[in-house]
C-alpha positions, -999 to +999 in steps of 0.1 A: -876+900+264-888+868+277-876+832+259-902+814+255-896+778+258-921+764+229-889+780+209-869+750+224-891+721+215-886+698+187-906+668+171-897+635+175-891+629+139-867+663+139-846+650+173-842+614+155-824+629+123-802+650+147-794+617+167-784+600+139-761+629+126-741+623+159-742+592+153-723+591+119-700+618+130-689+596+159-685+570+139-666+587+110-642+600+143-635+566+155-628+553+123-604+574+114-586+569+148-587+531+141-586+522+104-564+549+096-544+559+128-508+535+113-514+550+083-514+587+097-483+575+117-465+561+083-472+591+066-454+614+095-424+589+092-425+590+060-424+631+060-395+628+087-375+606+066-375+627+036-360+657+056-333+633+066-325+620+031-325+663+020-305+668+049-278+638+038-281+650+003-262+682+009-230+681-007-198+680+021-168+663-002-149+674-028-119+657-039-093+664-064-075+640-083-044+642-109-041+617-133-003+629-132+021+627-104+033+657-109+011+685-115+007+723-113-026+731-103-029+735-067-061+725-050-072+758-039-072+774-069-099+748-080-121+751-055-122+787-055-125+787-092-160+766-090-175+784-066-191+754-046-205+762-006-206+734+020-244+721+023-254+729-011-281+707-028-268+677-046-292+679-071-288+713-081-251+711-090-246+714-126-219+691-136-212+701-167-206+740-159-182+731-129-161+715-158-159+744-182-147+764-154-117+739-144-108+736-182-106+771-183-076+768-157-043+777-174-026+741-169-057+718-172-064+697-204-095+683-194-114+677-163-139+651-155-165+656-126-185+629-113-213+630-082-211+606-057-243+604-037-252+611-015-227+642-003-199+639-024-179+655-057-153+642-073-131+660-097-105+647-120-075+662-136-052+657-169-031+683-170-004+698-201+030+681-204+051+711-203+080+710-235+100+737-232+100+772-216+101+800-244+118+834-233+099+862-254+097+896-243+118+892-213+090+871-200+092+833-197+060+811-210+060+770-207+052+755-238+032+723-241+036+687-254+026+707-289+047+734-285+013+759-275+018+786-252+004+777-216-012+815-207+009+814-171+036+832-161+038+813-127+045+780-112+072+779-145+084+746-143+125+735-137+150+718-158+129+723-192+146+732-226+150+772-232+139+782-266+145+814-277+131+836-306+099+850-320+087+820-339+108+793-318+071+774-307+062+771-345+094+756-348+104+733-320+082+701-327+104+691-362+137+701-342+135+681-314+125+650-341+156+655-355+172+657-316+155+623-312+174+608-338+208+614-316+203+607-279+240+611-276+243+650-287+201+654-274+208+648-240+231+678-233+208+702-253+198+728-228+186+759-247+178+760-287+179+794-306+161+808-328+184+831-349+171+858-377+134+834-380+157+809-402+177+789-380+189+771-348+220+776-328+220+749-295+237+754-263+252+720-248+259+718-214+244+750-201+223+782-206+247+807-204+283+797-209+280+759-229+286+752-259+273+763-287+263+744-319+251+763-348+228+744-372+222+753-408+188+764-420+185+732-443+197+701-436+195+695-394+196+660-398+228+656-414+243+682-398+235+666-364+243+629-373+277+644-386+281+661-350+274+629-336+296+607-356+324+635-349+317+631-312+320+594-308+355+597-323+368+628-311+348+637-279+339+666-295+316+686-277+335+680-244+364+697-262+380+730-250+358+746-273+339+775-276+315+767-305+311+741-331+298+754-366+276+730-388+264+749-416+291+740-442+280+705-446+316+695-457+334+704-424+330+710-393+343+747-382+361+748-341+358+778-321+383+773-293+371+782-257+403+808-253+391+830-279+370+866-276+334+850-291+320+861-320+284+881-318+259+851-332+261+850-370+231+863-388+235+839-417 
């Protein structure tokens, strides 16, 4: 088949509408190289320097604070307990769920968590006061500043008051008031007993082989400021003796050290 070349001409009005649409196109091109070329280059910093603020938003820090000096929680077990991976998004922590989970710990009160931008957690502590260590079922449990059970078995602290007996916590609060009142005989408390769910019988000095001082079931108070009076006269508890007996509150009764001891009265 032959072209022919008629096909290939155009009027004059038909090539002068086609010159001007290259015209406009060429001028739309330089235009935009011109008028709009800083703008394009803003806009690409502008895309660069959001990566870099997503990038410097990742989170990198945590710290751990006590409001304590001396606490029980170890840093580790925090950290594992919230889960959190190096990098993560800042933004997409949730604050208030990292909390729960610390609070849930066995020796933590309350936690407050705060984000410091742009890469950094902060967490802080207040931990239980531990009371008193409570020996029940041959296990060992602290006990709080309100006599509650902390739920650990572990990381028990030392030098804490032994209390012994079933329903010792629902008792030790209004005991150690009354200890309070008599610094003199409180101080060398080292275990309180709870005998038959009724009453208290103390052991000055130490655990195992101090002194014992058994309380009556009404009357602490008197019994103890009578001890105490008793005491400052007589030394009393420093005494070759084995145990002291308060529960006739018109004398006091002396078991001397040298004698077999008696099994721990029921009464």
């Amino acid at each position: 088949m032959r072209l022919n070349k008629e096909m290939f001409k155009f009027s004059l009005k038909t090539r002068a509408i086609a010159m001007c649409g290259v015209w406009v196109i060429v001028g739309i091109i330089a235009f935009f190289c011109s008028a709009t070329g800083h703008q394009v280059t803003q806009w690409t910093k502008g895309v660069a320097n959001l990566s870099v603020q997503k990038a410097q938003r990742q989170l990198s820090q945590v710290s751990v604070t006590w409001r304590e000096q001396t606490h029980y929680t170890k840093t580790d077990e925090i950290l594992k307990t919230i889960h959190l991976d190096q990098g993560m998004d800042m933004s997409k922590i949730d604050l208030d769920d990292i909390r729960i989970k610390v609070e849930k710990l066995p020796w933590v009160r309350a936690a407050v968590v705060e984000r410091y931008w742009p890469n950094h957690l902060k967490i802080t502590i207040e931990e239980k006061m531990p009371l008193a260590l409570w020996q029940h079922n041959k296990k060992y449990h602290p006990l709080d500043e309100f006599a509650h059970v902390i739920a650990t078995t572990k990381q028990l602290p030392a030098d804490l008051l032994l209390v012994v007996g079933p329903d010792a916590p629902q008792h030790l609060l209004p005991l150690l008031k009354e200890l309070e009142q008599v610094p003199d005989i409180y101080q060398y408390v080292r275990a309180a007993v709870r005998v038959s769910e009724r009453r208290w019988t103390l052991k000055l000095f130490d655990v195992t082989n101090g002194v014992e001082v058994v309380l009556p079931e009404k009357g602490i108070h008197q019994a103890l400021i009578r001890l105490d009076e008793h005491n400052k006269k007589e030394k009393l508890i420093k005494r070759q003796v084995a145990s002291i007996d308060l529960r006739n509150p018109n004398k006091v009764v002396l078991e001397p050290l040298n004698q077999p001891k008696k099994k721990a009265s029921k009464k």
